[in-house]
C-alpha positions in Angstrom: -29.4 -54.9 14.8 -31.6 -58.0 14.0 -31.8 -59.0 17.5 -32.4 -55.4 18.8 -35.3 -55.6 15.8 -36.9 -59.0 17.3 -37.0 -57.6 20.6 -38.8 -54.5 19.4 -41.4 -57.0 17.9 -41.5 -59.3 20.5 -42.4 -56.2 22.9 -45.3 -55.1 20.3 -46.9 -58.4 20.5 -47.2 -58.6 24.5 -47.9 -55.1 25.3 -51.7 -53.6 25.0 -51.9 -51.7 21.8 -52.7 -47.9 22.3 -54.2 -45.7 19.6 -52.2 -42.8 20.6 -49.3 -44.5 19.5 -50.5 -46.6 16.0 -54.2 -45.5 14.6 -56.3 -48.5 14.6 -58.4 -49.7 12.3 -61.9 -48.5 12.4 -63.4 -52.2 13.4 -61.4 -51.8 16.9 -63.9 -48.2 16.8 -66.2 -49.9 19.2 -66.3 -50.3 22.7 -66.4 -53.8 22.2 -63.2 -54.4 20.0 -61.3 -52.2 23.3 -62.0 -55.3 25.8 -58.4 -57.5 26.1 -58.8 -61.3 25.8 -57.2 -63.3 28.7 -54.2 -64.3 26.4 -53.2 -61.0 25.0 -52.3 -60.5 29.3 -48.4 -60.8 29.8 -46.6 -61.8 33.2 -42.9 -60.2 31.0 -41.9 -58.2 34.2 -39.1 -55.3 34.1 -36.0 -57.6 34.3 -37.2 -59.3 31.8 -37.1 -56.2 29.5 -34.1 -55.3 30.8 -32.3 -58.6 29.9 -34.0 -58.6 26.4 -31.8 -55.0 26.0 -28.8 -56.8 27.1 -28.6 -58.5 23.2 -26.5 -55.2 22.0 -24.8 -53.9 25.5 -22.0 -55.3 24.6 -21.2 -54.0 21.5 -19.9 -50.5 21.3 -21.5 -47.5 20.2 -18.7 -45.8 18.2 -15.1 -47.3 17.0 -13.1 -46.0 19.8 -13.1 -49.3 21.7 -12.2 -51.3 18.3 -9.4 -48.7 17.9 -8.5 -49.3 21.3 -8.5 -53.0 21.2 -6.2 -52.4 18.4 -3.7 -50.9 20.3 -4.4 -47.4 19.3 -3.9 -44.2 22.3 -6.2 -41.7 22.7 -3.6 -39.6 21.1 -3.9 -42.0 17.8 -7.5 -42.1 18.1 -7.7 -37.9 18.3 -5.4 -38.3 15.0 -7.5 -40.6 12.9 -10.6 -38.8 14.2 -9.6 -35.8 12.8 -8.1 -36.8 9.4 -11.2 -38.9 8.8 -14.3 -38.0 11.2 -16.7 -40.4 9.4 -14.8 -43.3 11.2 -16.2 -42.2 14.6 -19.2 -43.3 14.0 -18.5 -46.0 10.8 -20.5 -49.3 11.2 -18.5 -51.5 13.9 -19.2 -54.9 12.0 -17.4 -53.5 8.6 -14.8 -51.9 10.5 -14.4 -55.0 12.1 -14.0 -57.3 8.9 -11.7 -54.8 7.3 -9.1 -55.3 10.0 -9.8 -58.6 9.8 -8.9 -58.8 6.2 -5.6 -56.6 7.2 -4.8 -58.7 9.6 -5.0 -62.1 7.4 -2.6 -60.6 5.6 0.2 -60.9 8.5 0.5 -57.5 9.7 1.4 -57.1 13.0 -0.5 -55.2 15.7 2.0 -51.9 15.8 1.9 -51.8 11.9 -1.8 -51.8 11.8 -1.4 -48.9 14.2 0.7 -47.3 12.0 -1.3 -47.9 8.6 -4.2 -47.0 10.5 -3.0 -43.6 12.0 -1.4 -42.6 9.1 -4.0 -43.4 6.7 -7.5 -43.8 8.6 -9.4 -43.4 5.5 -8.6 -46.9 4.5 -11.3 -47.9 7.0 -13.8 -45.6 5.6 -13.8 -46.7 2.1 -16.7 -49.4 1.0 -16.5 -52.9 2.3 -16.9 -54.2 -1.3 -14.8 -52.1 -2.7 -12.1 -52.7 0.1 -12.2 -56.6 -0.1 -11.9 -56.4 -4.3 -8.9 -54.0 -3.9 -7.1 -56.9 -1.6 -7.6 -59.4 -3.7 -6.5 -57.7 -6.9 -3.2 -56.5 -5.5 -2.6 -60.4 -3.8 -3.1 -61.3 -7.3 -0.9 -58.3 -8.8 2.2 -59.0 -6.3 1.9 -62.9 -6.8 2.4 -63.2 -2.3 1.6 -61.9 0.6 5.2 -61.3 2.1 5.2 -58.2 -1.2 2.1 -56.9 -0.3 2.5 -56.4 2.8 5.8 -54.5 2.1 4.2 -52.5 -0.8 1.1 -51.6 1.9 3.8 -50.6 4.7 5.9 -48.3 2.2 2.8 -46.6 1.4 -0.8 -47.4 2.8 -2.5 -44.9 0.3 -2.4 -47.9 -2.1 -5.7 -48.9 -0.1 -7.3 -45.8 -0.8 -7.0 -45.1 -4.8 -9.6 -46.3 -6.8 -9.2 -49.8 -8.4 -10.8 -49.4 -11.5 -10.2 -45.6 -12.3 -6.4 -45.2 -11.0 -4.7 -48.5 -10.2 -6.2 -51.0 -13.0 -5.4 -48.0 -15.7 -1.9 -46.8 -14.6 -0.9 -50.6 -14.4 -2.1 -50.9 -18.2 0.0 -48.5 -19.2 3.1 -49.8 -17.8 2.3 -52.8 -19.7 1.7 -51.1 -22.9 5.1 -49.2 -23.0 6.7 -52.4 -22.6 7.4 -53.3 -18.8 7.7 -56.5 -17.4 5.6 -57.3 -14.5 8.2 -58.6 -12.4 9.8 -55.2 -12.6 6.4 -53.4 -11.8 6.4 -54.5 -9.0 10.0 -53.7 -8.0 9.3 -50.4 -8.8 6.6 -50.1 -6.6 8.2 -51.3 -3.7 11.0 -48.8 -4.6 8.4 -46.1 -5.7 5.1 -45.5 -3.2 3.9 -43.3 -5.3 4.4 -44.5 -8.5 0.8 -45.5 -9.3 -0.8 -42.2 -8.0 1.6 -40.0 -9.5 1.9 -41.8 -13.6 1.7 -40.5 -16.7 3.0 -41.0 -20.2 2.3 -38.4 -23.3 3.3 -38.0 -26.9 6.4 -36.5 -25.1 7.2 -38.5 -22.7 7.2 -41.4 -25.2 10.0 -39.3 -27.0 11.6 -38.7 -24.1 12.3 -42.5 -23.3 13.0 -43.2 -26.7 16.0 -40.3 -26.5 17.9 -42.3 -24.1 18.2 -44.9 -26.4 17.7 -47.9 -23.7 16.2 -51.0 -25.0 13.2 -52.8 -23.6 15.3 -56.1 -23.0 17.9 -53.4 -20.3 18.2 -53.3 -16.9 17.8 -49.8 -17.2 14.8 -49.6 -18.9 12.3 -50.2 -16.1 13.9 -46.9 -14.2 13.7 -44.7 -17.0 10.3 -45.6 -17.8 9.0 -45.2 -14.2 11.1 -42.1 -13.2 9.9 -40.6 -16.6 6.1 -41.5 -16.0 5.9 -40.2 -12.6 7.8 -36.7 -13.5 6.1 -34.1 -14.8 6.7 -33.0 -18.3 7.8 -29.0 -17.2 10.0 -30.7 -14.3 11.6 -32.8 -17.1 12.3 -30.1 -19.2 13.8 -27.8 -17.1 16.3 -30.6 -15.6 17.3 -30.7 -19.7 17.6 -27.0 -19.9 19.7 -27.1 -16.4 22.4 -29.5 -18.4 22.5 -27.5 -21.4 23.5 -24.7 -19.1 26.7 -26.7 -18.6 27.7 -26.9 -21.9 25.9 -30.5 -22.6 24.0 -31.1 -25.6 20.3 -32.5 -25.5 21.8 -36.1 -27.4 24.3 -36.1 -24.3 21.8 -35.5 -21.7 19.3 -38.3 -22.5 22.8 -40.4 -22.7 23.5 -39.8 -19.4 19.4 -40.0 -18.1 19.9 -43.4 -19.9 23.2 -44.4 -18.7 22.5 -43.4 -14.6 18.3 -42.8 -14.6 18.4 -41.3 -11.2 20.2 -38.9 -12.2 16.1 -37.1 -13.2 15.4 -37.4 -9.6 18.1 -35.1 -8.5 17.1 -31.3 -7.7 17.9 -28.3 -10.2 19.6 -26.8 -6.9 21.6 -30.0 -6.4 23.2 -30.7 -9.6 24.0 -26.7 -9.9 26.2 -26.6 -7.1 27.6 -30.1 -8.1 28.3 -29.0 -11.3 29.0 -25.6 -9.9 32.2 -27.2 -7.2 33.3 -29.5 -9.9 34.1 -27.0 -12.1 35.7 -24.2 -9.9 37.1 -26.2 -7.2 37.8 -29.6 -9.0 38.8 -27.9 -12.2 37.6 -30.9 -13.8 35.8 -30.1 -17.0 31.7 -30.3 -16.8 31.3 -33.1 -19.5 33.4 -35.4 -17.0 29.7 -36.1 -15.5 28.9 -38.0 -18.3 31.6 -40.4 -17.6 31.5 -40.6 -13.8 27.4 -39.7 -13.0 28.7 -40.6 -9.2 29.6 -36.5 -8.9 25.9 -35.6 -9.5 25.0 -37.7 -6.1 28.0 -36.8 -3.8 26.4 -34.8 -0.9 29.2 -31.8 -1.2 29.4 -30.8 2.2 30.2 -33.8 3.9 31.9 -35.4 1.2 33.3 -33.1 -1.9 34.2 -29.9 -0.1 36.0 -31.5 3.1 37.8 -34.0 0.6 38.7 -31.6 -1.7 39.9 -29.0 1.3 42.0 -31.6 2.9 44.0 -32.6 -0.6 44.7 -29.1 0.0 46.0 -28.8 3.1 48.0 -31.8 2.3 49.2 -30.4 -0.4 50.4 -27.4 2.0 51.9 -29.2 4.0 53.7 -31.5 1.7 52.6 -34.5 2.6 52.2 -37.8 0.7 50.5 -39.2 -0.8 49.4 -35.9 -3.1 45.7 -36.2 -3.6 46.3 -34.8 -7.5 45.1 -35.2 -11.1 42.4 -38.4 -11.4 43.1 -39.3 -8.3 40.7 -36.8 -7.1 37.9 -38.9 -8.4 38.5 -41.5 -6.8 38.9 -40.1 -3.1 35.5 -38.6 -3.8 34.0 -42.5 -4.2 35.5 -43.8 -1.3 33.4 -44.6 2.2 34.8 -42.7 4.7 36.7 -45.2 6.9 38.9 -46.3 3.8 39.0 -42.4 2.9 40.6 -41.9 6.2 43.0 -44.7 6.4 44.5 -44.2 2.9 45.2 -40.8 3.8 45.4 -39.7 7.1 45.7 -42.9 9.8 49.0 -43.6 8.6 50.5 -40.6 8.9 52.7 -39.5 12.1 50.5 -39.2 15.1 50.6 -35.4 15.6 50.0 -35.0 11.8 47.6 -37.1 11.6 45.9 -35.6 14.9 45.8 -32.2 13.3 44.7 -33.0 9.9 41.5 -35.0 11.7 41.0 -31.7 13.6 40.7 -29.5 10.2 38.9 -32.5 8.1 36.4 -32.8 11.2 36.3 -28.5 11.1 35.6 -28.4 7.7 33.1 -31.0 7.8 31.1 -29.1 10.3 30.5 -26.4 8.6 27.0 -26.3 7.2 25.1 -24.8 3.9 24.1 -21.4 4.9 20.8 -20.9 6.1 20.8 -24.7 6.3 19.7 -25.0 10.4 16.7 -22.9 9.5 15.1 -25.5 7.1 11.2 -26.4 8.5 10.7 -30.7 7.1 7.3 -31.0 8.5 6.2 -34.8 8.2 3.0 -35.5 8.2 2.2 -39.1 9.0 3.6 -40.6 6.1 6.1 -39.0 3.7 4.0 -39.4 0.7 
């Protein structure tokens, strides 16, 4: 722009001045003041104009060709143009020095593709304000190798706002007592951890119910799946237990004992609770002691297990998958699952009770094939 700018003036100075384009003053009125001096003549001929417009030809009018030395298609590029349709025409020498910055960070070409089309308005965002956010989280994750991992899992960390969102949500994870160190683990774990926090009166309680001390491993889990739930979600998980039988000291036990237990849908941990109960006939408060049932996925795992014990059962076979034992089929991986209690068996048994376990496993939730998961970009 500063050389386009000289050229302009350079150009003013050699041509004739013309009072249809500037109004003179009125001392150039007479007919005098019109006659040109030999020196305000110019020899500049049209190639030399031309070659004084040759300053800017080279750099490109939009930010298509910087996307496109970047690596992005014109598929990516009609992507980012239409989630963010200021970058079209955003000023090349910002965009420019914000992939710069990206890229001293040690992200690769395909990632920045990937940050980029997933979250264009990263590039929109002040240059200021971009650069302070970078330096803030280097100094926040303590290395490069973190952030980059924390900006991969979830690029919208680039676009919250430093002093209104990230500063503030990070404070408060101070002030209920978590370490930094662990921070930080959680937000690798967590994307949206910083967008998505919280804390109230209630909460507070809440954490303070599970009974898990500062000093636990625990601790930082329960704070963070706490903080980033929202209070109705939280109490409606509570009334789901109580449903069960399960009093409200035993439920923050078990939040406190296995915290991911919170993250688990109301659906999930009804037809859990549900098959443990009718099929297992294991009584409901067994959860509290083995948490693991709450996360078995119970139609690959629970219901083929448990339907196979049976047809063992049937068929008298041994060993009888009875009693406790039941448990702990339902925690083993499935190659160890399979050699324990169906490998060893004669060949044609063995052949036939793969056949059924396979059957069984096949069949699906109802309605299940008809689910729409429409990802957009990134999954947060």
């Amino acid at each position: 722009m500063k050389s386009r700018l000289q050229s302009l003036l350079k150009l003013r100075n050699l041509l004739p001045a013309s009072p249809y384009l500037i109004p003179l003053p009125k001392c150039f009125s007479s007919p005098k003041s019109c006659i040109f001096m030999p020196t305000t003549y110019s020899t500049i001929c049209l190639t030399q104009q031309e070659g004084v417009g040759k300053d800017t030809s080279d750099q490109p009018e939009d930010s298509v060709p910087v996307l496109k030395r970047l690596g992005c298609s014109d598929a990516d590029i009609a992507k980012i143009f239409t989630k963010a349709s200021a970058l079209k025409h955003a000023d090349i020498d910002q965009l420019n020095w914000k992939l710069e910055l990206l890229t001293g960070l040690g992200l690769t070409a395909p990632e920045m593709v990937k940050i980029v089309c997933g979250r264009p308005r990263i590039l929109v965002s002040r240059l200021t304000c971009f650069a302070e956010q970078l330096k803030y989280f280097n100094e926040l994750f303590g290395s490069r190798e973190l952030l980059v991992r924390a900006i991969l899992r979830n690029p919208s960390l680039l676009t919250y706002d430093l002093h209104k969102t990230i500063k503030p949500t990070i404070e408060m994870y101070r002030v209920v007592g978590l370490d930094m160190k662990d921070l930080i683990q959680m937000i690798l774990a967590r994307p949206t951890l910083i967008s998505r926090t919280s804390f109230s009166e209630e909460k507070m309680e809440f954490i303070r119910k599970t009974g898990v001390s500062k000093t636990a491993t625990m601790y930082k889990y329960v704070v963070t799946l706490i903080g980033v739930s929202r209070l109705e979600t939280i109490r409606q998980k509570i009334a789901n237990f109580e449903k069960f039988g399960m009093s409200e000291e035993e439920i923050f036990c078990l939040f406190g004992k296995s915290p991911y237990v919170m993250s688990l849908s109301i659906d999930k941990v009804q037809r859990n609770m549900t098959f443990i109960l009718s099929q297992l006939k294991l009584p409901a408060k067994i959860v509290l002691d083995r948490p693991s049932l709450l996360y078995l996925n119970l139609e690959n795992v629970m219901k083929p297990r448990a339907l196979l014990a049976g047809k063992m059962h049937e068929m008298g076979l041994e060993p009888q998958i009875t009693g406790p034992m039941i448990l702990t089929v339902m925690r083993m991986n499935e190659k160890r699952f399979l050699k324990a209690f169906v490998s060893h068996q004669p060949m044609e048994v063995a052949d036939e009770l793969m056949e059924y376990y396979e059957n069984v496993k096949g069949v699906k939730r109802l309605a299940e094939a008809s689910k729409k998961n429409c990802n957009y970009g990134f999954p947060f």
